[in-house]
C-alpha positions in Angstrom: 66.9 42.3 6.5 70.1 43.4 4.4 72.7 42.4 7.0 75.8 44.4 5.8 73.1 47.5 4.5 72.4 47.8 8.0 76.2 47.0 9.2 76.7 50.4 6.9 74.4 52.6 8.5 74.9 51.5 11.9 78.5 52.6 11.1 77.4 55.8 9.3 75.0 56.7 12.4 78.1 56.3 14.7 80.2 58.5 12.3 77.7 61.0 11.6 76.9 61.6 15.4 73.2 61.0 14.0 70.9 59.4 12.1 69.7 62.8 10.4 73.0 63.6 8.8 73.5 59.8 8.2 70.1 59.4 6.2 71.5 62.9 4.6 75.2 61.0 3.9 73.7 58.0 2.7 70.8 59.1 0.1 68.0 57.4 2.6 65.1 58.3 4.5 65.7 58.8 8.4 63.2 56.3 9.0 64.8 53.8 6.7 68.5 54.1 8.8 66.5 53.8 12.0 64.6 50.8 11.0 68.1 49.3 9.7 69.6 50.0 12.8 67.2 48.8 14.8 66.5 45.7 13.3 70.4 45.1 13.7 70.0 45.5 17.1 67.6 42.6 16.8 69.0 40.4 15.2 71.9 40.8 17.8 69.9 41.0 20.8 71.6 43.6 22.1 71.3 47.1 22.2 74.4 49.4 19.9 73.5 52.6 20.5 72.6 55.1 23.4 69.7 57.4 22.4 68.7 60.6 23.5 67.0 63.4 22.3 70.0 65.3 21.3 72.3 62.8 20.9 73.7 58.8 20.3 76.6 57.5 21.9 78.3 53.9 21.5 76.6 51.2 24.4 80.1 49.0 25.3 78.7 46.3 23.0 78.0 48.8 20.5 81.3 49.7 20.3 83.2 46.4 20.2 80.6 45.8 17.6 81.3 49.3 15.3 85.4 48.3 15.5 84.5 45.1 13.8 82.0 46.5 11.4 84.5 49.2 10.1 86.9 46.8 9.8 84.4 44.9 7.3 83.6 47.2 5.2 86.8 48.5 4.8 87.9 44.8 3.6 84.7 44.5 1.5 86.0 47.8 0.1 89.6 46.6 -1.1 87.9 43.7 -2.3 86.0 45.5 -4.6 88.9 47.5 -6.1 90.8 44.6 -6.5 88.8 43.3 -9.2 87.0 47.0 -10.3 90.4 48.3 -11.6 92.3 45.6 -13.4 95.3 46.2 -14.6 94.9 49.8 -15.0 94.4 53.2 -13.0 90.5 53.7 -13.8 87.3 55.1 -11.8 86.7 57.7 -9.5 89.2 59.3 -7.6 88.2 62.0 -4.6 91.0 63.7 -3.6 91.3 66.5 -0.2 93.9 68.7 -0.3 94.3 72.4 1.1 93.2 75.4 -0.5 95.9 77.3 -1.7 98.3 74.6 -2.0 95.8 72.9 -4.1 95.2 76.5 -6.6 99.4 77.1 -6.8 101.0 73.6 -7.0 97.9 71.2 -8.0 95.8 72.9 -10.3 98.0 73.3 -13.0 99.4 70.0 -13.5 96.0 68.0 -13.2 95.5 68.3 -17.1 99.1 65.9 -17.1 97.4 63.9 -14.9 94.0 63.2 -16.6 95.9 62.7 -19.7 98.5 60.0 -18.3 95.2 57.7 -16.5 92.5 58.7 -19.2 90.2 56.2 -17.5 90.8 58.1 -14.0 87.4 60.7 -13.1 89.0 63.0 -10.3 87.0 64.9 -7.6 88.8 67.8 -5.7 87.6 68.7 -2.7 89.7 72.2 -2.0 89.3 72.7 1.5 91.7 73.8 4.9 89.6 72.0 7.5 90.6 68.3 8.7 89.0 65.7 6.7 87.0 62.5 7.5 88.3 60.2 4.9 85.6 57.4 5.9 82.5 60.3 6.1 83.4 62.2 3.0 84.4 58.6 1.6 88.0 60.0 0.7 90.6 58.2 -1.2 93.1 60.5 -0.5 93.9 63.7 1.9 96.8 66.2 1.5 97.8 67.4 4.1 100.8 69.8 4.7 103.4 70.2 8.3 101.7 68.5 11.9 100.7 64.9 10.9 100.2 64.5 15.4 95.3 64.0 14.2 96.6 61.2 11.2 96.1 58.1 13.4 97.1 54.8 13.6 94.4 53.9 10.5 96.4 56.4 8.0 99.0 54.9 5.6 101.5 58.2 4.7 103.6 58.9 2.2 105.9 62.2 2.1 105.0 64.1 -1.2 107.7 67.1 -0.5 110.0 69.1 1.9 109.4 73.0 2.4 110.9 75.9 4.7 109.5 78.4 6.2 110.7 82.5 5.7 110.3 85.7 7.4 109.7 88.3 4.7 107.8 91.3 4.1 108.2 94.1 1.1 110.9 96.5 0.1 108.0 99.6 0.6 107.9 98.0 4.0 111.2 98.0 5.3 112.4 101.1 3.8 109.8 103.0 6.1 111.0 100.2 9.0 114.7 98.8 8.2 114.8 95.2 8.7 115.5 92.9 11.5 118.9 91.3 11.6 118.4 89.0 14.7 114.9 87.2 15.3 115.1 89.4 18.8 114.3 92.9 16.3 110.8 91.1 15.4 109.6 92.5 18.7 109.4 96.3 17.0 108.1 94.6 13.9 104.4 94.1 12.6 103.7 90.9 12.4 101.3 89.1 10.9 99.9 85.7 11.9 98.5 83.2 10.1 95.7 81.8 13.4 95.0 78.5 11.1 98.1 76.8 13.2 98.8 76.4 17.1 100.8 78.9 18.5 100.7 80.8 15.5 102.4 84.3 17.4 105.7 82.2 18.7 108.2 81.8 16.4 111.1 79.8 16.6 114.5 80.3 15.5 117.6 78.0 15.2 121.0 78.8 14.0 123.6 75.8 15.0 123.5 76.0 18.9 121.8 78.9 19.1 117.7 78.5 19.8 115.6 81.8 19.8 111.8 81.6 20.9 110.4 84.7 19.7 106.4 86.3 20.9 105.2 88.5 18.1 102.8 90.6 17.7 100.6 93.1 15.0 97.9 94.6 13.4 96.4 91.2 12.0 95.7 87.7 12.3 93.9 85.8 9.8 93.5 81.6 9.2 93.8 82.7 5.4 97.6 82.3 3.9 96.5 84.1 1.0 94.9 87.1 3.0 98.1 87.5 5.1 100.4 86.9 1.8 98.1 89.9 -0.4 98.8 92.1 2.9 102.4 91.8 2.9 102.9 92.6 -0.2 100.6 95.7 0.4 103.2 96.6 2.8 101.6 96.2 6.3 103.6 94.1 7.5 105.7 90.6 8.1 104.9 86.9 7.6 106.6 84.0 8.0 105.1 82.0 5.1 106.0 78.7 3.4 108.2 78.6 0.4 105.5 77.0 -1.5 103.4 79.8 -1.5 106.0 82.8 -1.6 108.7 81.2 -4.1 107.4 83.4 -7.1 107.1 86.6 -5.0 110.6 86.6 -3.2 112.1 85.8 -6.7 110.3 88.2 -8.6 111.4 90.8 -6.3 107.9 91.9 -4.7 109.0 90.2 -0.9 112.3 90.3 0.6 113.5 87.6 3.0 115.4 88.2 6.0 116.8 86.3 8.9 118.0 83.7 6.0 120.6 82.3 8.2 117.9 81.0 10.9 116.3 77.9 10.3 112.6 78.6 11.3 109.5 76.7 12.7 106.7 78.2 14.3 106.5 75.3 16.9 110.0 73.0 17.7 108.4 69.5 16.6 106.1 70.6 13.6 107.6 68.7 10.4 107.9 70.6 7.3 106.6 68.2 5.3 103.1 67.9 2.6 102.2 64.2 2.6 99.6 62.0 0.9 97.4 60.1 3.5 95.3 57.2 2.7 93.1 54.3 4.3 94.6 51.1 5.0 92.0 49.7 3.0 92.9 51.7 -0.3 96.6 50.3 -0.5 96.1 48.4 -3.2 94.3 50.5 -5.6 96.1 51.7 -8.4 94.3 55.2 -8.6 95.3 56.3 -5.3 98.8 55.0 -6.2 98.8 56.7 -9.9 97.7 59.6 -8.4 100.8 59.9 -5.4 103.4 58.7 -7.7 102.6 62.0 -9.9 102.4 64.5 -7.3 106.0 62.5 -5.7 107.7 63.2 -9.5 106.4 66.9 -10.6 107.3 68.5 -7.2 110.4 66.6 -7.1 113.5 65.4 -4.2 113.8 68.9 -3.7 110.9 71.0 -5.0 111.5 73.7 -7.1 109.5 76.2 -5.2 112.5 76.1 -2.8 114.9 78.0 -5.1 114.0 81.2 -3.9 117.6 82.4 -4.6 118.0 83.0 -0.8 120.5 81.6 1.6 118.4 79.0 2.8 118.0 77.2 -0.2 121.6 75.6 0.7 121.0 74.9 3.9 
């Protein structure tokens, strides 16, 4: 028996919920991870896994044993990139980051990026759900505002800072006039973005003064880009980051209001986008190519934050 083959998919079973979608993960036959797994067992004489019909859950043994075993690998991992790299960024590099953030601010500068590490192969997986950076096998995962899912076994680096703005068209508030105090949002249509907790309580902070706002309005969508398109149909207002409604508010098409509020949709949500990684990737030179990039082209103070409104001093 391969000891650490069946170390991996005793971990992959635990991490997959399954041996199906761990055979499916790991390019083997269910058979084959159940006869690795079991002959682990074995070897240990004691039993790692509860089995049911529908389901597998971690015996106490089991999961002293799958703490260590992660551990393992992970180290056997770093190991490998330690000597697999050299002395230059160079081998595959997957990447999670969110969707739109990923099409407005990412896309267009990864041809700058292939060309600075030519021996760097990047996968981008473009997606808005929370990643598994040990079951998609992750080297790094963007992730933008409430960091409170990371865990302890995430190393984090800030990439950029962003605000938050109310805004909506000029057809729009020409038919509705527009709010002056975050009170007025109550006769407003607003549009909520569902992706986020709390996404119809808005908060509002000038010096001392804290407003807590419950709005409401014709549509809620876990789409930015949905919300974004409908607001500037006029249907509406959003309160949308300044990453994705810089070029609109500048150009004209969106007007921001309530520029003299600082604004979060929940009190303790940080307005940050961040690069997470696994403990056992800190000494690979991709990952770190790849973070140092992002860090310079956005910038100490990103440019999508000169939206030419009052808040861009603030």
């Amino acid at each position: 028996m391969d000891q650490f083959a069946a170390m991996r998919a005793f971990v992959k079973v635990v991490e997959a919920e399954g041996f199906s979608e761990a055979a499916r993960q790991l390019e083997l036959a269910v058979s084959s991870v159940t006869r690795q797994v079991n002959s682990l067992e074995k070897l240990l004489n004691t039993q790692l896994l509860n089995r049911s019909t529908r389901s597998i859950s971690l015996t106490a043994q089991g999961r002293k044993y799958y703490e260590k075993a992660v551990q393992i690998l992970q180290d056997v991992e770093e190991a490998n990139l330690c000597v697999t790299e050299g002395n230059i960024p160079r081998g595959l590099l997957k990447v999670s980051l969110p969707v739109a953030f990923g099409r407005l601010h990412v896309a267009p500068i990864i041809h700058d990026f292939l060309v600075s590490c030519p021996e760097v192969r990047l996968d981008l997986r473009l997606s808005d759900s929370l990643s598994n950076p040990v079951e998609e096998e992750l080297d790094i995962v963007i992730r933008i505002g409430n960091l409170d899912q990371a865990g302890a076994t995430w190393i984090v680096r800030k990439l950029a800072s962003y605000t938050r703005l109310v805004c909506g068209s000029p057809e729009y508030f020409d038919r509705h006039g527009k709010p002056t105090h975050p009170n007025d949002l109550a006769h407003h249509n607003c549009l909520l973005f569902t992706y986020e907790l709390g996404a119809n309580i808005w908060q509002f902070r000038r010096d001392t003064e804290v407003c807590q706002v419950s709005v409401t309005g014709s549509l809620a969508s876990n789409h930015s880009e949905v919300l974004r398109q409908v607001c500037l149909d006029g249907a509406g207002l959003v309160l949308m980051p300044t990453w994705l409604i810089n070029e609109d508010i500048r150009s004209s098409r969106l007007e921001a209001v309530l520029t003299d509020f600082q604004i979060q949709p929940q009190a303790e949500i940080d307005m940050g986008i961040y690069a997470l990684y696994l403990s056992n990737r800190r000494h690979s030179l991709r990952v770190k190519a790849f973070i140092d990039f992002l860090a310079k082209r956005f910038g100490s103070l990103p440019y999508w934050e000169d939206t030419g409104t009052k808040t861009d001093s603030q």
